[in-house]
PDB file of N, CA, C and O in Angstrom:
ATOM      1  N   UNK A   1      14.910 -10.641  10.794  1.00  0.00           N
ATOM      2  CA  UNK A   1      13.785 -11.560  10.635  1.00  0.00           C
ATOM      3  C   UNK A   1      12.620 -10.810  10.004  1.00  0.00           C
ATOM      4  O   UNK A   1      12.194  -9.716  10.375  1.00  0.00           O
ATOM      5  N   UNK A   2      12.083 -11.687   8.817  1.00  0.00           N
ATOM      6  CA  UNK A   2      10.693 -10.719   8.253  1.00  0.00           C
ATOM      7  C   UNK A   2       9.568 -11.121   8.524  1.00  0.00           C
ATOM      8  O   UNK A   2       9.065 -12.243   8.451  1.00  0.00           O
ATOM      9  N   UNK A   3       9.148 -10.068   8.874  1.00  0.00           N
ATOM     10  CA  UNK A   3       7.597 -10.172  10.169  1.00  0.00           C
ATOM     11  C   UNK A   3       6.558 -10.682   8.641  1.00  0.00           C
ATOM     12  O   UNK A   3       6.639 -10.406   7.444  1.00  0.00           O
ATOM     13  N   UNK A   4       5.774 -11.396   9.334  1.00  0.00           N
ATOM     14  CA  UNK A   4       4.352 -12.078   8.030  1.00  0.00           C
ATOM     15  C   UNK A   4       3.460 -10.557   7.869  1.00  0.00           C
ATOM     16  O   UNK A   4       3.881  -9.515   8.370  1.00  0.00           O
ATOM     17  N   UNK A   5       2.432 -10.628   7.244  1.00  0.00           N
ATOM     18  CA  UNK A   5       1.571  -9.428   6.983  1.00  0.00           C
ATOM     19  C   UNK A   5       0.481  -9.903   8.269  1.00  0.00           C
ATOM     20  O   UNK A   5       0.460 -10.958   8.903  1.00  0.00           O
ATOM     21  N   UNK A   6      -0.015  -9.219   8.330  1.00  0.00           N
ATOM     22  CA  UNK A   6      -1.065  -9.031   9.707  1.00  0.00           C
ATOM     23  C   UNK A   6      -2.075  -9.129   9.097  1.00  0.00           C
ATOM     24  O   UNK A   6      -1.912  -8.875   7.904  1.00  0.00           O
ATOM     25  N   UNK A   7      -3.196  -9.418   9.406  1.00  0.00           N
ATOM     26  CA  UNK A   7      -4.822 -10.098   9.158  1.00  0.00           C
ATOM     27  C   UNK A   7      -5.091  -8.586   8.488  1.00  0.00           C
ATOM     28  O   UNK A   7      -5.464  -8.485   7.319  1.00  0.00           O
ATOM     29  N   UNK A   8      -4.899  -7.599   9.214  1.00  0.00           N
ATOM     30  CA  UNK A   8      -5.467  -6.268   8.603  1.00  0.00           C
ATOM     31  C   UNK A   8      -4.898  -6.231   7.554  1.00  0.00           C
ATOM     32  O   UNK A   8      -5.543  -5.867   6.571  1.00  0.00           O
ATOM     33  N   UNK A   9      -3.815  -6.513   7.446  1.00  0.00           N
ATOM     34  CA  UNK A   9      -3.120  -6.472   5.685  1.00  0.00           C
ATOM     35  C   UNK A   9      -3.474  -7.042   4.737  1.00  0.00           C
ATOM     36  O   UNK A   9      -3.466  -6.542   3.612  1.00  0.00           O
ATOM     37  N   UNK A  10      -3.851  -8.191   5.003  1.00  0.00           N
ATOM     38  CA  UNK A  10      -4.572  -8.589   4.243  1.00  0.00           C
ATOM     39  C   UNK A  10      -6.025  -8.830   3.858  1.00  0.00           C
ATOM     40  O   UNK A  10      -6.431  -9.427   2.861  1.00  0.00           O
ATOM     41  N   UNK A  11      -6.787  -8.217   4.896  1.00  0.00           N
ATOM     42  CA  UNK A  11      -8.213  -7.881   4.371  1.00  0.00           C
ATOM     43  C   UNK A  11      -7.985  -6.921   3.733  1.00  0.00           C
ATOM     44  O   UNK A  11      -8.699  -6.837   2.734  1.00  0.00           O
ATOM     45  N   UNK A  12      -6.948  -5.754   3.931  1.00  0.00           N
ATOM     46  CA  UNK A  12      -7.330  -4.115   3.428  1.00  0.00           C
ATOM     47  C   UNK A  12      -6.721  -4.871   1.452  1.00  0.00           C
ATOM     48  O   UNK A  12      -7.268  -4.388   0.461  1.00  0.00           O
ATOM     49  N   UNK A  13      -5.527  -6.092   1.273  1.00  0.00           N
ATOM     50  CA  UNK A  13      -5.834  -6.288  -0.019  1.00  0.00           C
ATOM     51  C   UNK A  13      -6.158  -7.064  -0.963  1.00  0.00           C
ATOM     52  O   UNK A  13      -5.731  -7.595  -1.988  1.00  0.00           O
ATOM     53  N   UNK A  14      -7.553  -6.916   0.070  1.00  0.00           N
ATOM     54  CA  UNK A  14      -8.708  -8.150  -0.542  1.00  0.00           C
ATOM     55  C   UNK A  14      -9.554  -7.106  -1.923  1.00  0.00           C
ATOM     56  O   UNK A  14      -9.301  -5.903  -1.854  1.00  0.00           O
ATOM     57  N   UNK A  15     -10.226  -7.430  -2.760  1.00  0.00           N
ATOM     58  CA  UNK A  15     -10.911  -7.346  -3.836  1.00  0.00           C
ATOM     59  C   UNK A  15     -12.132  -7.069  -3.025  1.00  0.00           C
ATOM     60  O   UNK A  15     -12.241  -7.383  -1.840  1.00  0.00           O
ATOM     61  N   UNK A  16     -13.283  -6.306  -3.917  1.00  0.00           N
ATOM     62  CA  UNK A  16     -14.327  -6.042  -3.253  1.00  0.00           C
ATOM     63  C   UNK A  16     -14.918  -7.374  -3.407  1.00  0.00           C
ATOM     64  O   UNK A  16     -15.328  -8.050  -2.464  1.00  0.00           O
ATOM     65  N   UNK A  17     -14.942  -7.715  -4.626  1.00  0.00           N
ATOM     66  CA  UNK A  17     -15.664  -9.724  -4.673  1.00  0.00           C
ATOM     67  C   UNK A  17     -15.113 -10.637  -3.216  1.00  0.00           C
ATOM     68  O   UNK A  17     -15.838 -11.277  -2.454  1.00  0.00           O
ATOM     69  N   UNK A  18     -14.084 -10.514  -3.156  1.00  0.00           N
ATOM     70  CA  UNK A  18     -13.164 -10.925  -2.160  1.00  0.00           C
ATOM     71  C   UNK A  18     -13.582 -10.865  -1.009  1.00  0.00           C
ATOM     72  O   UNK A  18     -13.688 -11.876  -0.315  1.00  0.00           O
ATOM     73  N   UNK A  19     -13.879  -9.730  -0.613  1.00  0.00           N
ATOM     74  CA  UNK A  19     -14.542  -9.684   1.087  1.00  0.00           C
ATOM     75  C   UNK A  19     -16.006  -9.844   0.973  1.00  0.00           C
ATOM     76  O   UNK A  19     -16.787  -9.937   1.920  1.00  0.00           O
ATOM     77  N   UNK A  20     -16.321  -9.868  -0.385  1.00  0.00           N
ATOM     78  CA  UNK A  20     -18.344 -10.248   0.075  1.00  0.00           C
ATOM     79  C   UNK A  20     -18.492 -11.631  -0.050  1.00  0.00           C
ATOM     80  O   UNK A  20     -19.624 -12.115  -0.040  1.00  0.00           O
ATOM     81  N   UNK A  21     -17.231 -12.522  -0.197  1.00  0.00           N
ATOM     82  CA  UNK A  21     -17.154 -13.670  -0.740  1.00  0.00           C
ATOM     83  C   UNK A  21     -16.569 -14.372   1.016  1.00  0.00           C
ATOM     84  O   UNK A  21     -16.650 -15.569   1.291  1.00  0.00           O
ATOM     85  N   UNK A  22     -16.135 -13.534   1.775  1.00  0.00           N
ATOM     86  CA  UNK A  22     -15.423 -13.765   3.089  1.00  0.00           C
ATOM     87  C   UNK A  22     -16.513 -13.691   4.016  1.00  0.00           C
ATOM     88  O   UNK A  22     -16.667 -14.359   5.038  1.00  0.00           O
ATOM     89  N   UNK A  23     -17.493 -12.505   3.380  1.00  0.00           N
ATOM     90  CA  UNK A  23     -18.337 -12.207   4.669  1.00  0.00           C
ATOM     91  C   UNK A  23     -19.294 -12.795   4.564  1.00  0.00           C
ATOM     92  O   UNK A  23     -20.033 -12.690   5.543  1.00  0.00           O
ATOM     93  N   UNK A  24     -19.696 -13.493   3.668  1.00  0.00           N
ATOM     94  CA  UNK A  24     -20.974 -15.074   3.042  1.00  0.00           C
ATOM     95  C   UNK A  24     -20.279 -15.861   4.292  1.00  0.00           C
ATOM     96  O   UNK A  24     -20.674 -15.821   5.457  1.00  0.00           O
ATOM     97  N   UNK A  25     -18.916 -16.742   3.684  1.00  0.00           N
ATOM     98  CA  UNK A  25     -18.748 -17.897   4.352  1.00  0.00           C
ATOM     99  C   UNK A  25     -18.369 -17.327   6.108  1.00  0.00           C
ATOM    100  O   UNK A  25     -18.354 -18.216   6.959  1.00  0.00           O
ATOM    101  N   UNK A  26     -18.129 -16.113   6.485  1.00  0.00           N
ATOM    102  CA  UNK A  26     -18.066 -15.873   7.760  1.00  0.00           C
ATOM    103  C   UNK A  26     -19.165 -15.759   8.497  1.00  0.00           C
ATOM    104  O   UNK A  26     -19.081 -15.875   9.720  1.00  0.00           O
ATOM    105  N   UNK A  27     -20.758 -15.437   7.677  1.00  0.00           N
ATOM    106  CA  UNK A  27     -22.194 -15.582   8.152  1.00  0.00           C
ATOM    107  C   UNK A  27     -22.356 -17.069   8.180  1.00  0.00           C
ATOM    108  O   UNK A  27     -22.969 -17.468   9.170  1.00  0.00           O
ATOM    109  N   UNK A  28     -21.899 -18.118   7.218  1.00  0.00           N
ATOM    110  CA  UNK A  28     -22.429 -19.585   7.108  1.00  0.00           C
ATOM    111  C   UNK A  28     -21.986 -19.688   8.151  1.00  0.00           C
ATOM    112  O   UNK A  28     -22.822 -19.532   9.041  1.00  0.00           O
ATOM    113  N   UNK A  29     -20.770 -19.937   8.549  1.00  0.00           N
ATOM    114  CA  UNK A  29     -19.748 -20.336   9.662  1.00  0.00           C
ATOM    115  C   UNK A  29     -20.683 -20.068  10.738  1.00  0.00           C
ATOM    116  O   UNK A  29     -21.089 -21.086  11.299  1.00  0.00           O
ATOM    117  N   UNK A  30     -21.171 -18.866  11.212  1.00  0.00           N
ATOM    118  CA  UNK A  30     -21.652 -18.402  12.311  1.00  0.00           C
ATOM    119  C   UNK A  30     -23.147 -18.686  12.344  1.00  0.00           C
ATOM    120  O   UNK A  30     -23.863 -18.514  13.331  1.00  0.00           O
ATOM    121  N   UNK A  31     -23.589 -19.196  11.007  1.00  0.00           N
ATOM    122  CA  UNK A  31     -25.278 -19.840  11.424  1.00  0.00           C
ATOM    123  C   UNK A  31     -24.717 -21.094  12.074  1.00  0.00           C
ATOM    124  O   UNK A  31     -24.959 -21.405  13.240  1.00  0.00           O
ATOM    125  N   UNK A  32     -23.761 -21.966  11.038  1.00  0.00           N
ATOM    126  CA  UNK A  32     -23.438 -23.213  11.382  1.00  0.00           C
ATOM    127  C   UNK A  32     -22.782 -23.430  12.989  1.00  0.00           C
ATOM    128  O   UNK A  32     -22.367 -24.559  13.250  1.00  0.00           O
ATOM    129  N   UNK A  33     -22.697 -22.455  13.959  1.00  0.00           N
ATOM    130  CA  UNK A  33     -22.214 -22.623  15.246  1.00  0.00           C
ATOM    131  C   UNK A  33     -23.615 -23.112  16.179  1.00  0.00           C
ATOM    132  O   UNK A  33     -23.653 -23.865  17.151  1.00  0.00           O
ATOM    133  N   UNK A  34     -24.861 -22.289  15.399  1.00  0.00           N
ATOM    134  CA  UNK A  34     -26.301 -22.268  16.340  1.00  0.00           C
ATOM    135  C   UNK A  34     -27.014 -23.851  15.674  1.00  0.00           C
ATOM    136  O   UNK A  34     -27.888 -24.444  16.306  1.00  0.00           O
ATOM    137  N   UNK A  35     -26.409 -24.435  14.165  1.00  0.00           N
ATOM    138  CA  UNK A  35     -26.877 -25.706  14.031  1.00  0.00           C
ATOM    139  C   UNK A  35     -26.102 -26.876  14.041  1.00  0.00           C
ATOM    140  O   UNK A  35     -25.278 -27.042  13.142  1.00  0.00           O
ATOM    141  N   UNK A  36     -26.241 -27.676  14.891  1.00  0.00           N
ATOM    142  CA  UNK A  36     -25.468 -28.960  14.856  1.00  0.00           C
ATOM    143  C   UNK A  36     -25.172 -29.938  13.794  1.00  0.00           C
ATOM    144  O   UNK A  36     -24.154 -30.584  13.548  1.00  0.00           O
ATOM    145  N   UNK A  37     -26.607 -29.864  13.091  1.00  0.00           N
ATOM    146  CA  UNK A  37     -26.307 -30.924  11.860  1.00  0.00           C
ATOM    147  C   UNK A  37     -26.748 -30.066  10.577  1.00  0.00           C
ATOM    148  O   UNK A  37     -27.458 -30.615   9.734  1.00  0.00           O
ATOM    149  N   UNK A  38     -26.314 -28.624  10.395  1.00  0.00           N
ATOM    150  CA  UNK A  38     -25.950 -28.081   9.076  1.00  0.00           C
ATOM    151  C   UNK A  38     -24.831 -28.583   8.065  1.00  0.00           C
ATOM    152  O   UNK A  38     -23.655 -28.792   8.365  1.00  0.00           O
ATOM    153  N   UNK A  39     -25.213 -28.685   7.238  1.00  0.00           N
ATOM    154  CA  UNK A  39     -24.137 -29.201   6.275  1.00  0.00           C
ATOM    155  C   UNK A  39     -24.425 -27.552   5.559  1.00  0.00           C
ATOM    156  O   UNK A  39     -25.451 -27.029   5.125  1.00  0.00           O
ATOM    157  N   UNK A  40     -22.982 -27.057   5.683  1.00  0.00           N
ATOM    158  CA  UNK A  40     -23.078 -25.792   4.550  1.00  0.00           C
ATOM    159  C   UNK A  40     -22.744 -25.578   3.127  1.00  0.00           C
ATOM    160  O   UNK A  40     -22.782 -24.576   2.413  1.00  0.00           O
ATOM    161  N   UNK A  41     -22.304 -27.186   2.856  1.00  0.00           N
ATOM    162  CA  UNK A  41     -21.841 -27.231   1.460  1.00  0.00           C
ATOM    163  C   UNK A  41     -22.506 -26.238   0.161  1.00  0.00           C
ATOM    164  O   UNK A  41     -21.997 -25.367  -0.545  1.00  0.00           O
ATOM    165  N   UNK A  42     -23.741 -26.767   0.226  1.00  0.00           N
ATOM    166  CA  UNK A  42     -24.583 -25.994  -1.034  1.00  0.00           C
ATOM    167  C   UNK A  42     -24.903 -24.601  -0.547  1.00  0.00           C
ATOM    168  O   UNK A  42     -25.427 -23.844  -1.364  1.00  0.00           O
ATOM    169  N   UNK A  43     -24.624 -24.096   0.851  1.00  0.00           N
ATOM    170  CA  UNK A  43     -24.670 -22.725   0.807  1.00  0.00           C
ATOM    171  C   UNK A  43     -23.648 -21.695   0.409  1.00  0.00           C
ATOM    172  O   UNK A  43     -23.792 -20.579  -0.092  1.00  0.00           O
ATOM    173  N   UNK A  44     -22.163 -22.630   0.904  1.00  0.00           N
ATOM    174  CA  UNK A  44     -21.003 -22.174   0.257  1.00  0.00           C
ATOM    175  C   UNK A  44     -20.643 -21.633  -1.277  1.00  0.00           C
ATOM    176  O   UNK A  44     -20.218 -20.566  -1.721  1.00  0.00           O
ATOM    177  N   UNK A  45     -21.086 -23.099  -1.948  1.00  0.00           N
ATOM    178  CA  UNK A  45     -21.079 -22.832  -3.225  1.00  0.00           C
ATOM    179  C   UNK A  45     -21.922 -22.099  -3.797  1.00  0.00           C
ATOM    180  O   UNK A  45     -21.555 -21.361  -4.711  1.00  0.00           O
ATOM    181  N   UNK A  46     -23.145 -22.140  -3.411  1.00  0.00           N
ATOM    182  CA  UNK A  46     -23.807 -20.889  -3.906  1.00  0.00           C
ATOM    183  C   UNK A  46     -23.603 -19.548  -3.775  1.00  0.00           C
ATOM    184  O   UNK A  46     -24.059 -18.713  -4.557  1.00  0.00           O
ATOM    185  N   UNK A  47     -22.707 -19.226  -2.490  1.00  0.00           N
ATOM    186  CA  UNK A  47     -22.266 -17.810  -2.200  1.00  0.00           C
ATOM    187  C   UNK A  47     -21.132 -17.824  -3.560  1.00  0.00           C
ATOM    188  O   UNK A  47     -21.114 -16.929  -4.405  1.00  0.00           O
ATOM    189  N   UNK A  48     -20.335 -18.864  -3.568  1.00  0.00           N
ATOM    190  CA  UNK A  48     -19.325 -18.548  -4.707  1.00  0.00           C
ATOM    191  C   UNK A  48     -20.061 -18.101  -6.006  1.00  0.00           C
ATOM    192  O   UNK A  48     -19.693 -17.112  -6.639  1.00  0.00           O
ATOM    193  N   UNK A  49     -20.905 -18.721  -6.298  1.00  0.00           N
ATOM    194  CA  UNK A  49     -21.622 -18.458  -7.537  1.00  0.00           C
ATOM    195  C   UNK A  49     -22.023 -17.588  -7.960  1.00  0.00           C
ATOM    196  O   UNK A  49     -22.086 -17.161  -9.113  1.00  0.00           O
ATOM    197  N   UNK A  50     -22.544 -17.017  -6.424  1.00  0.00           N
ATOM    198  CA  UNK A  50     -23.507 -15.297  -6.494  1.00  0.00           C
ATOM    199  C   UNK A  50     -22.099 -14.496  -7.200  1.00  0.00           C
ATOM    200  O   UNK A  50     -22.222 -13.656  -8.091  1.00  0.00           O
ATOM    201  N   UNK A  51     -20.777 -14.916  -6.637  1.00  0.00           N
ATOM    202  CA  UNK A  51     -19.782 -13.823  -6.710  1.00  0.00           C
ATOM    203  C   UNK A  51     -19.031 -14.161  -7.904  1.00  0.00           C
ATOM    204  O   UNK A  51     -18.775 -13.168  -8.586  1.00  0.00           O
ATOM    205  N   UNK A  52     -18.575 -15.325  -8.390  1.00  0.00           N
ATOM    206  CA  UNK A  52     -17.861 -15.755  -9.622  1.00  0.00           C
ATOM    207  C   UNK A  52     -18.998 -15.823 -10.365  1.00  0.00           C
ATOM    208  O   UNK A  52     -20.078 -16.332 -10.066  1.00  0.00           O
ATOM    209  N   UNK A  53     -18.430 -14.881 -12.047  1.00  0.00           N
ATOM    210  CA  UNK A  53     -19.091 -15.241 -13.300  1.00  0.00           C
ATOM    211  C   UNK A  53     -19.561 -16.459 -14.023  1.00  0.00           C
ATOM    212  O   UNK A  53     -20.105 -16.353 -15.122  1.00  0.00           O
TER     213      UNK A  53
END
């Protein structure tokens, strides 16, 4: 049986864009726990933006 890759495996082969692009929406995520009626849409996409050309 072939075991899946493990979370560490696949952060370690993430892109540097890649994890600053993870650790945006993992800060939204975690404001959005302290606000009830955040909509994070336009913060999302703007993190993408900062990171895609």
């Amino acid at each position: 049986m072939t075991e899946g890759r493990t979370e560490k495996q696949v952060l370690e082969e993430l892109s540097n864009e890649e994890r600053a692009l993870l650790k945006r929406v993992l800060e939204i995520e975690r404001a959005k726990l302290h606000l009830s009626a955040y909509d994070a849409t336009d913060d999302l996409l703007d993190a993408v933006r900062e990171i895609l050309p």
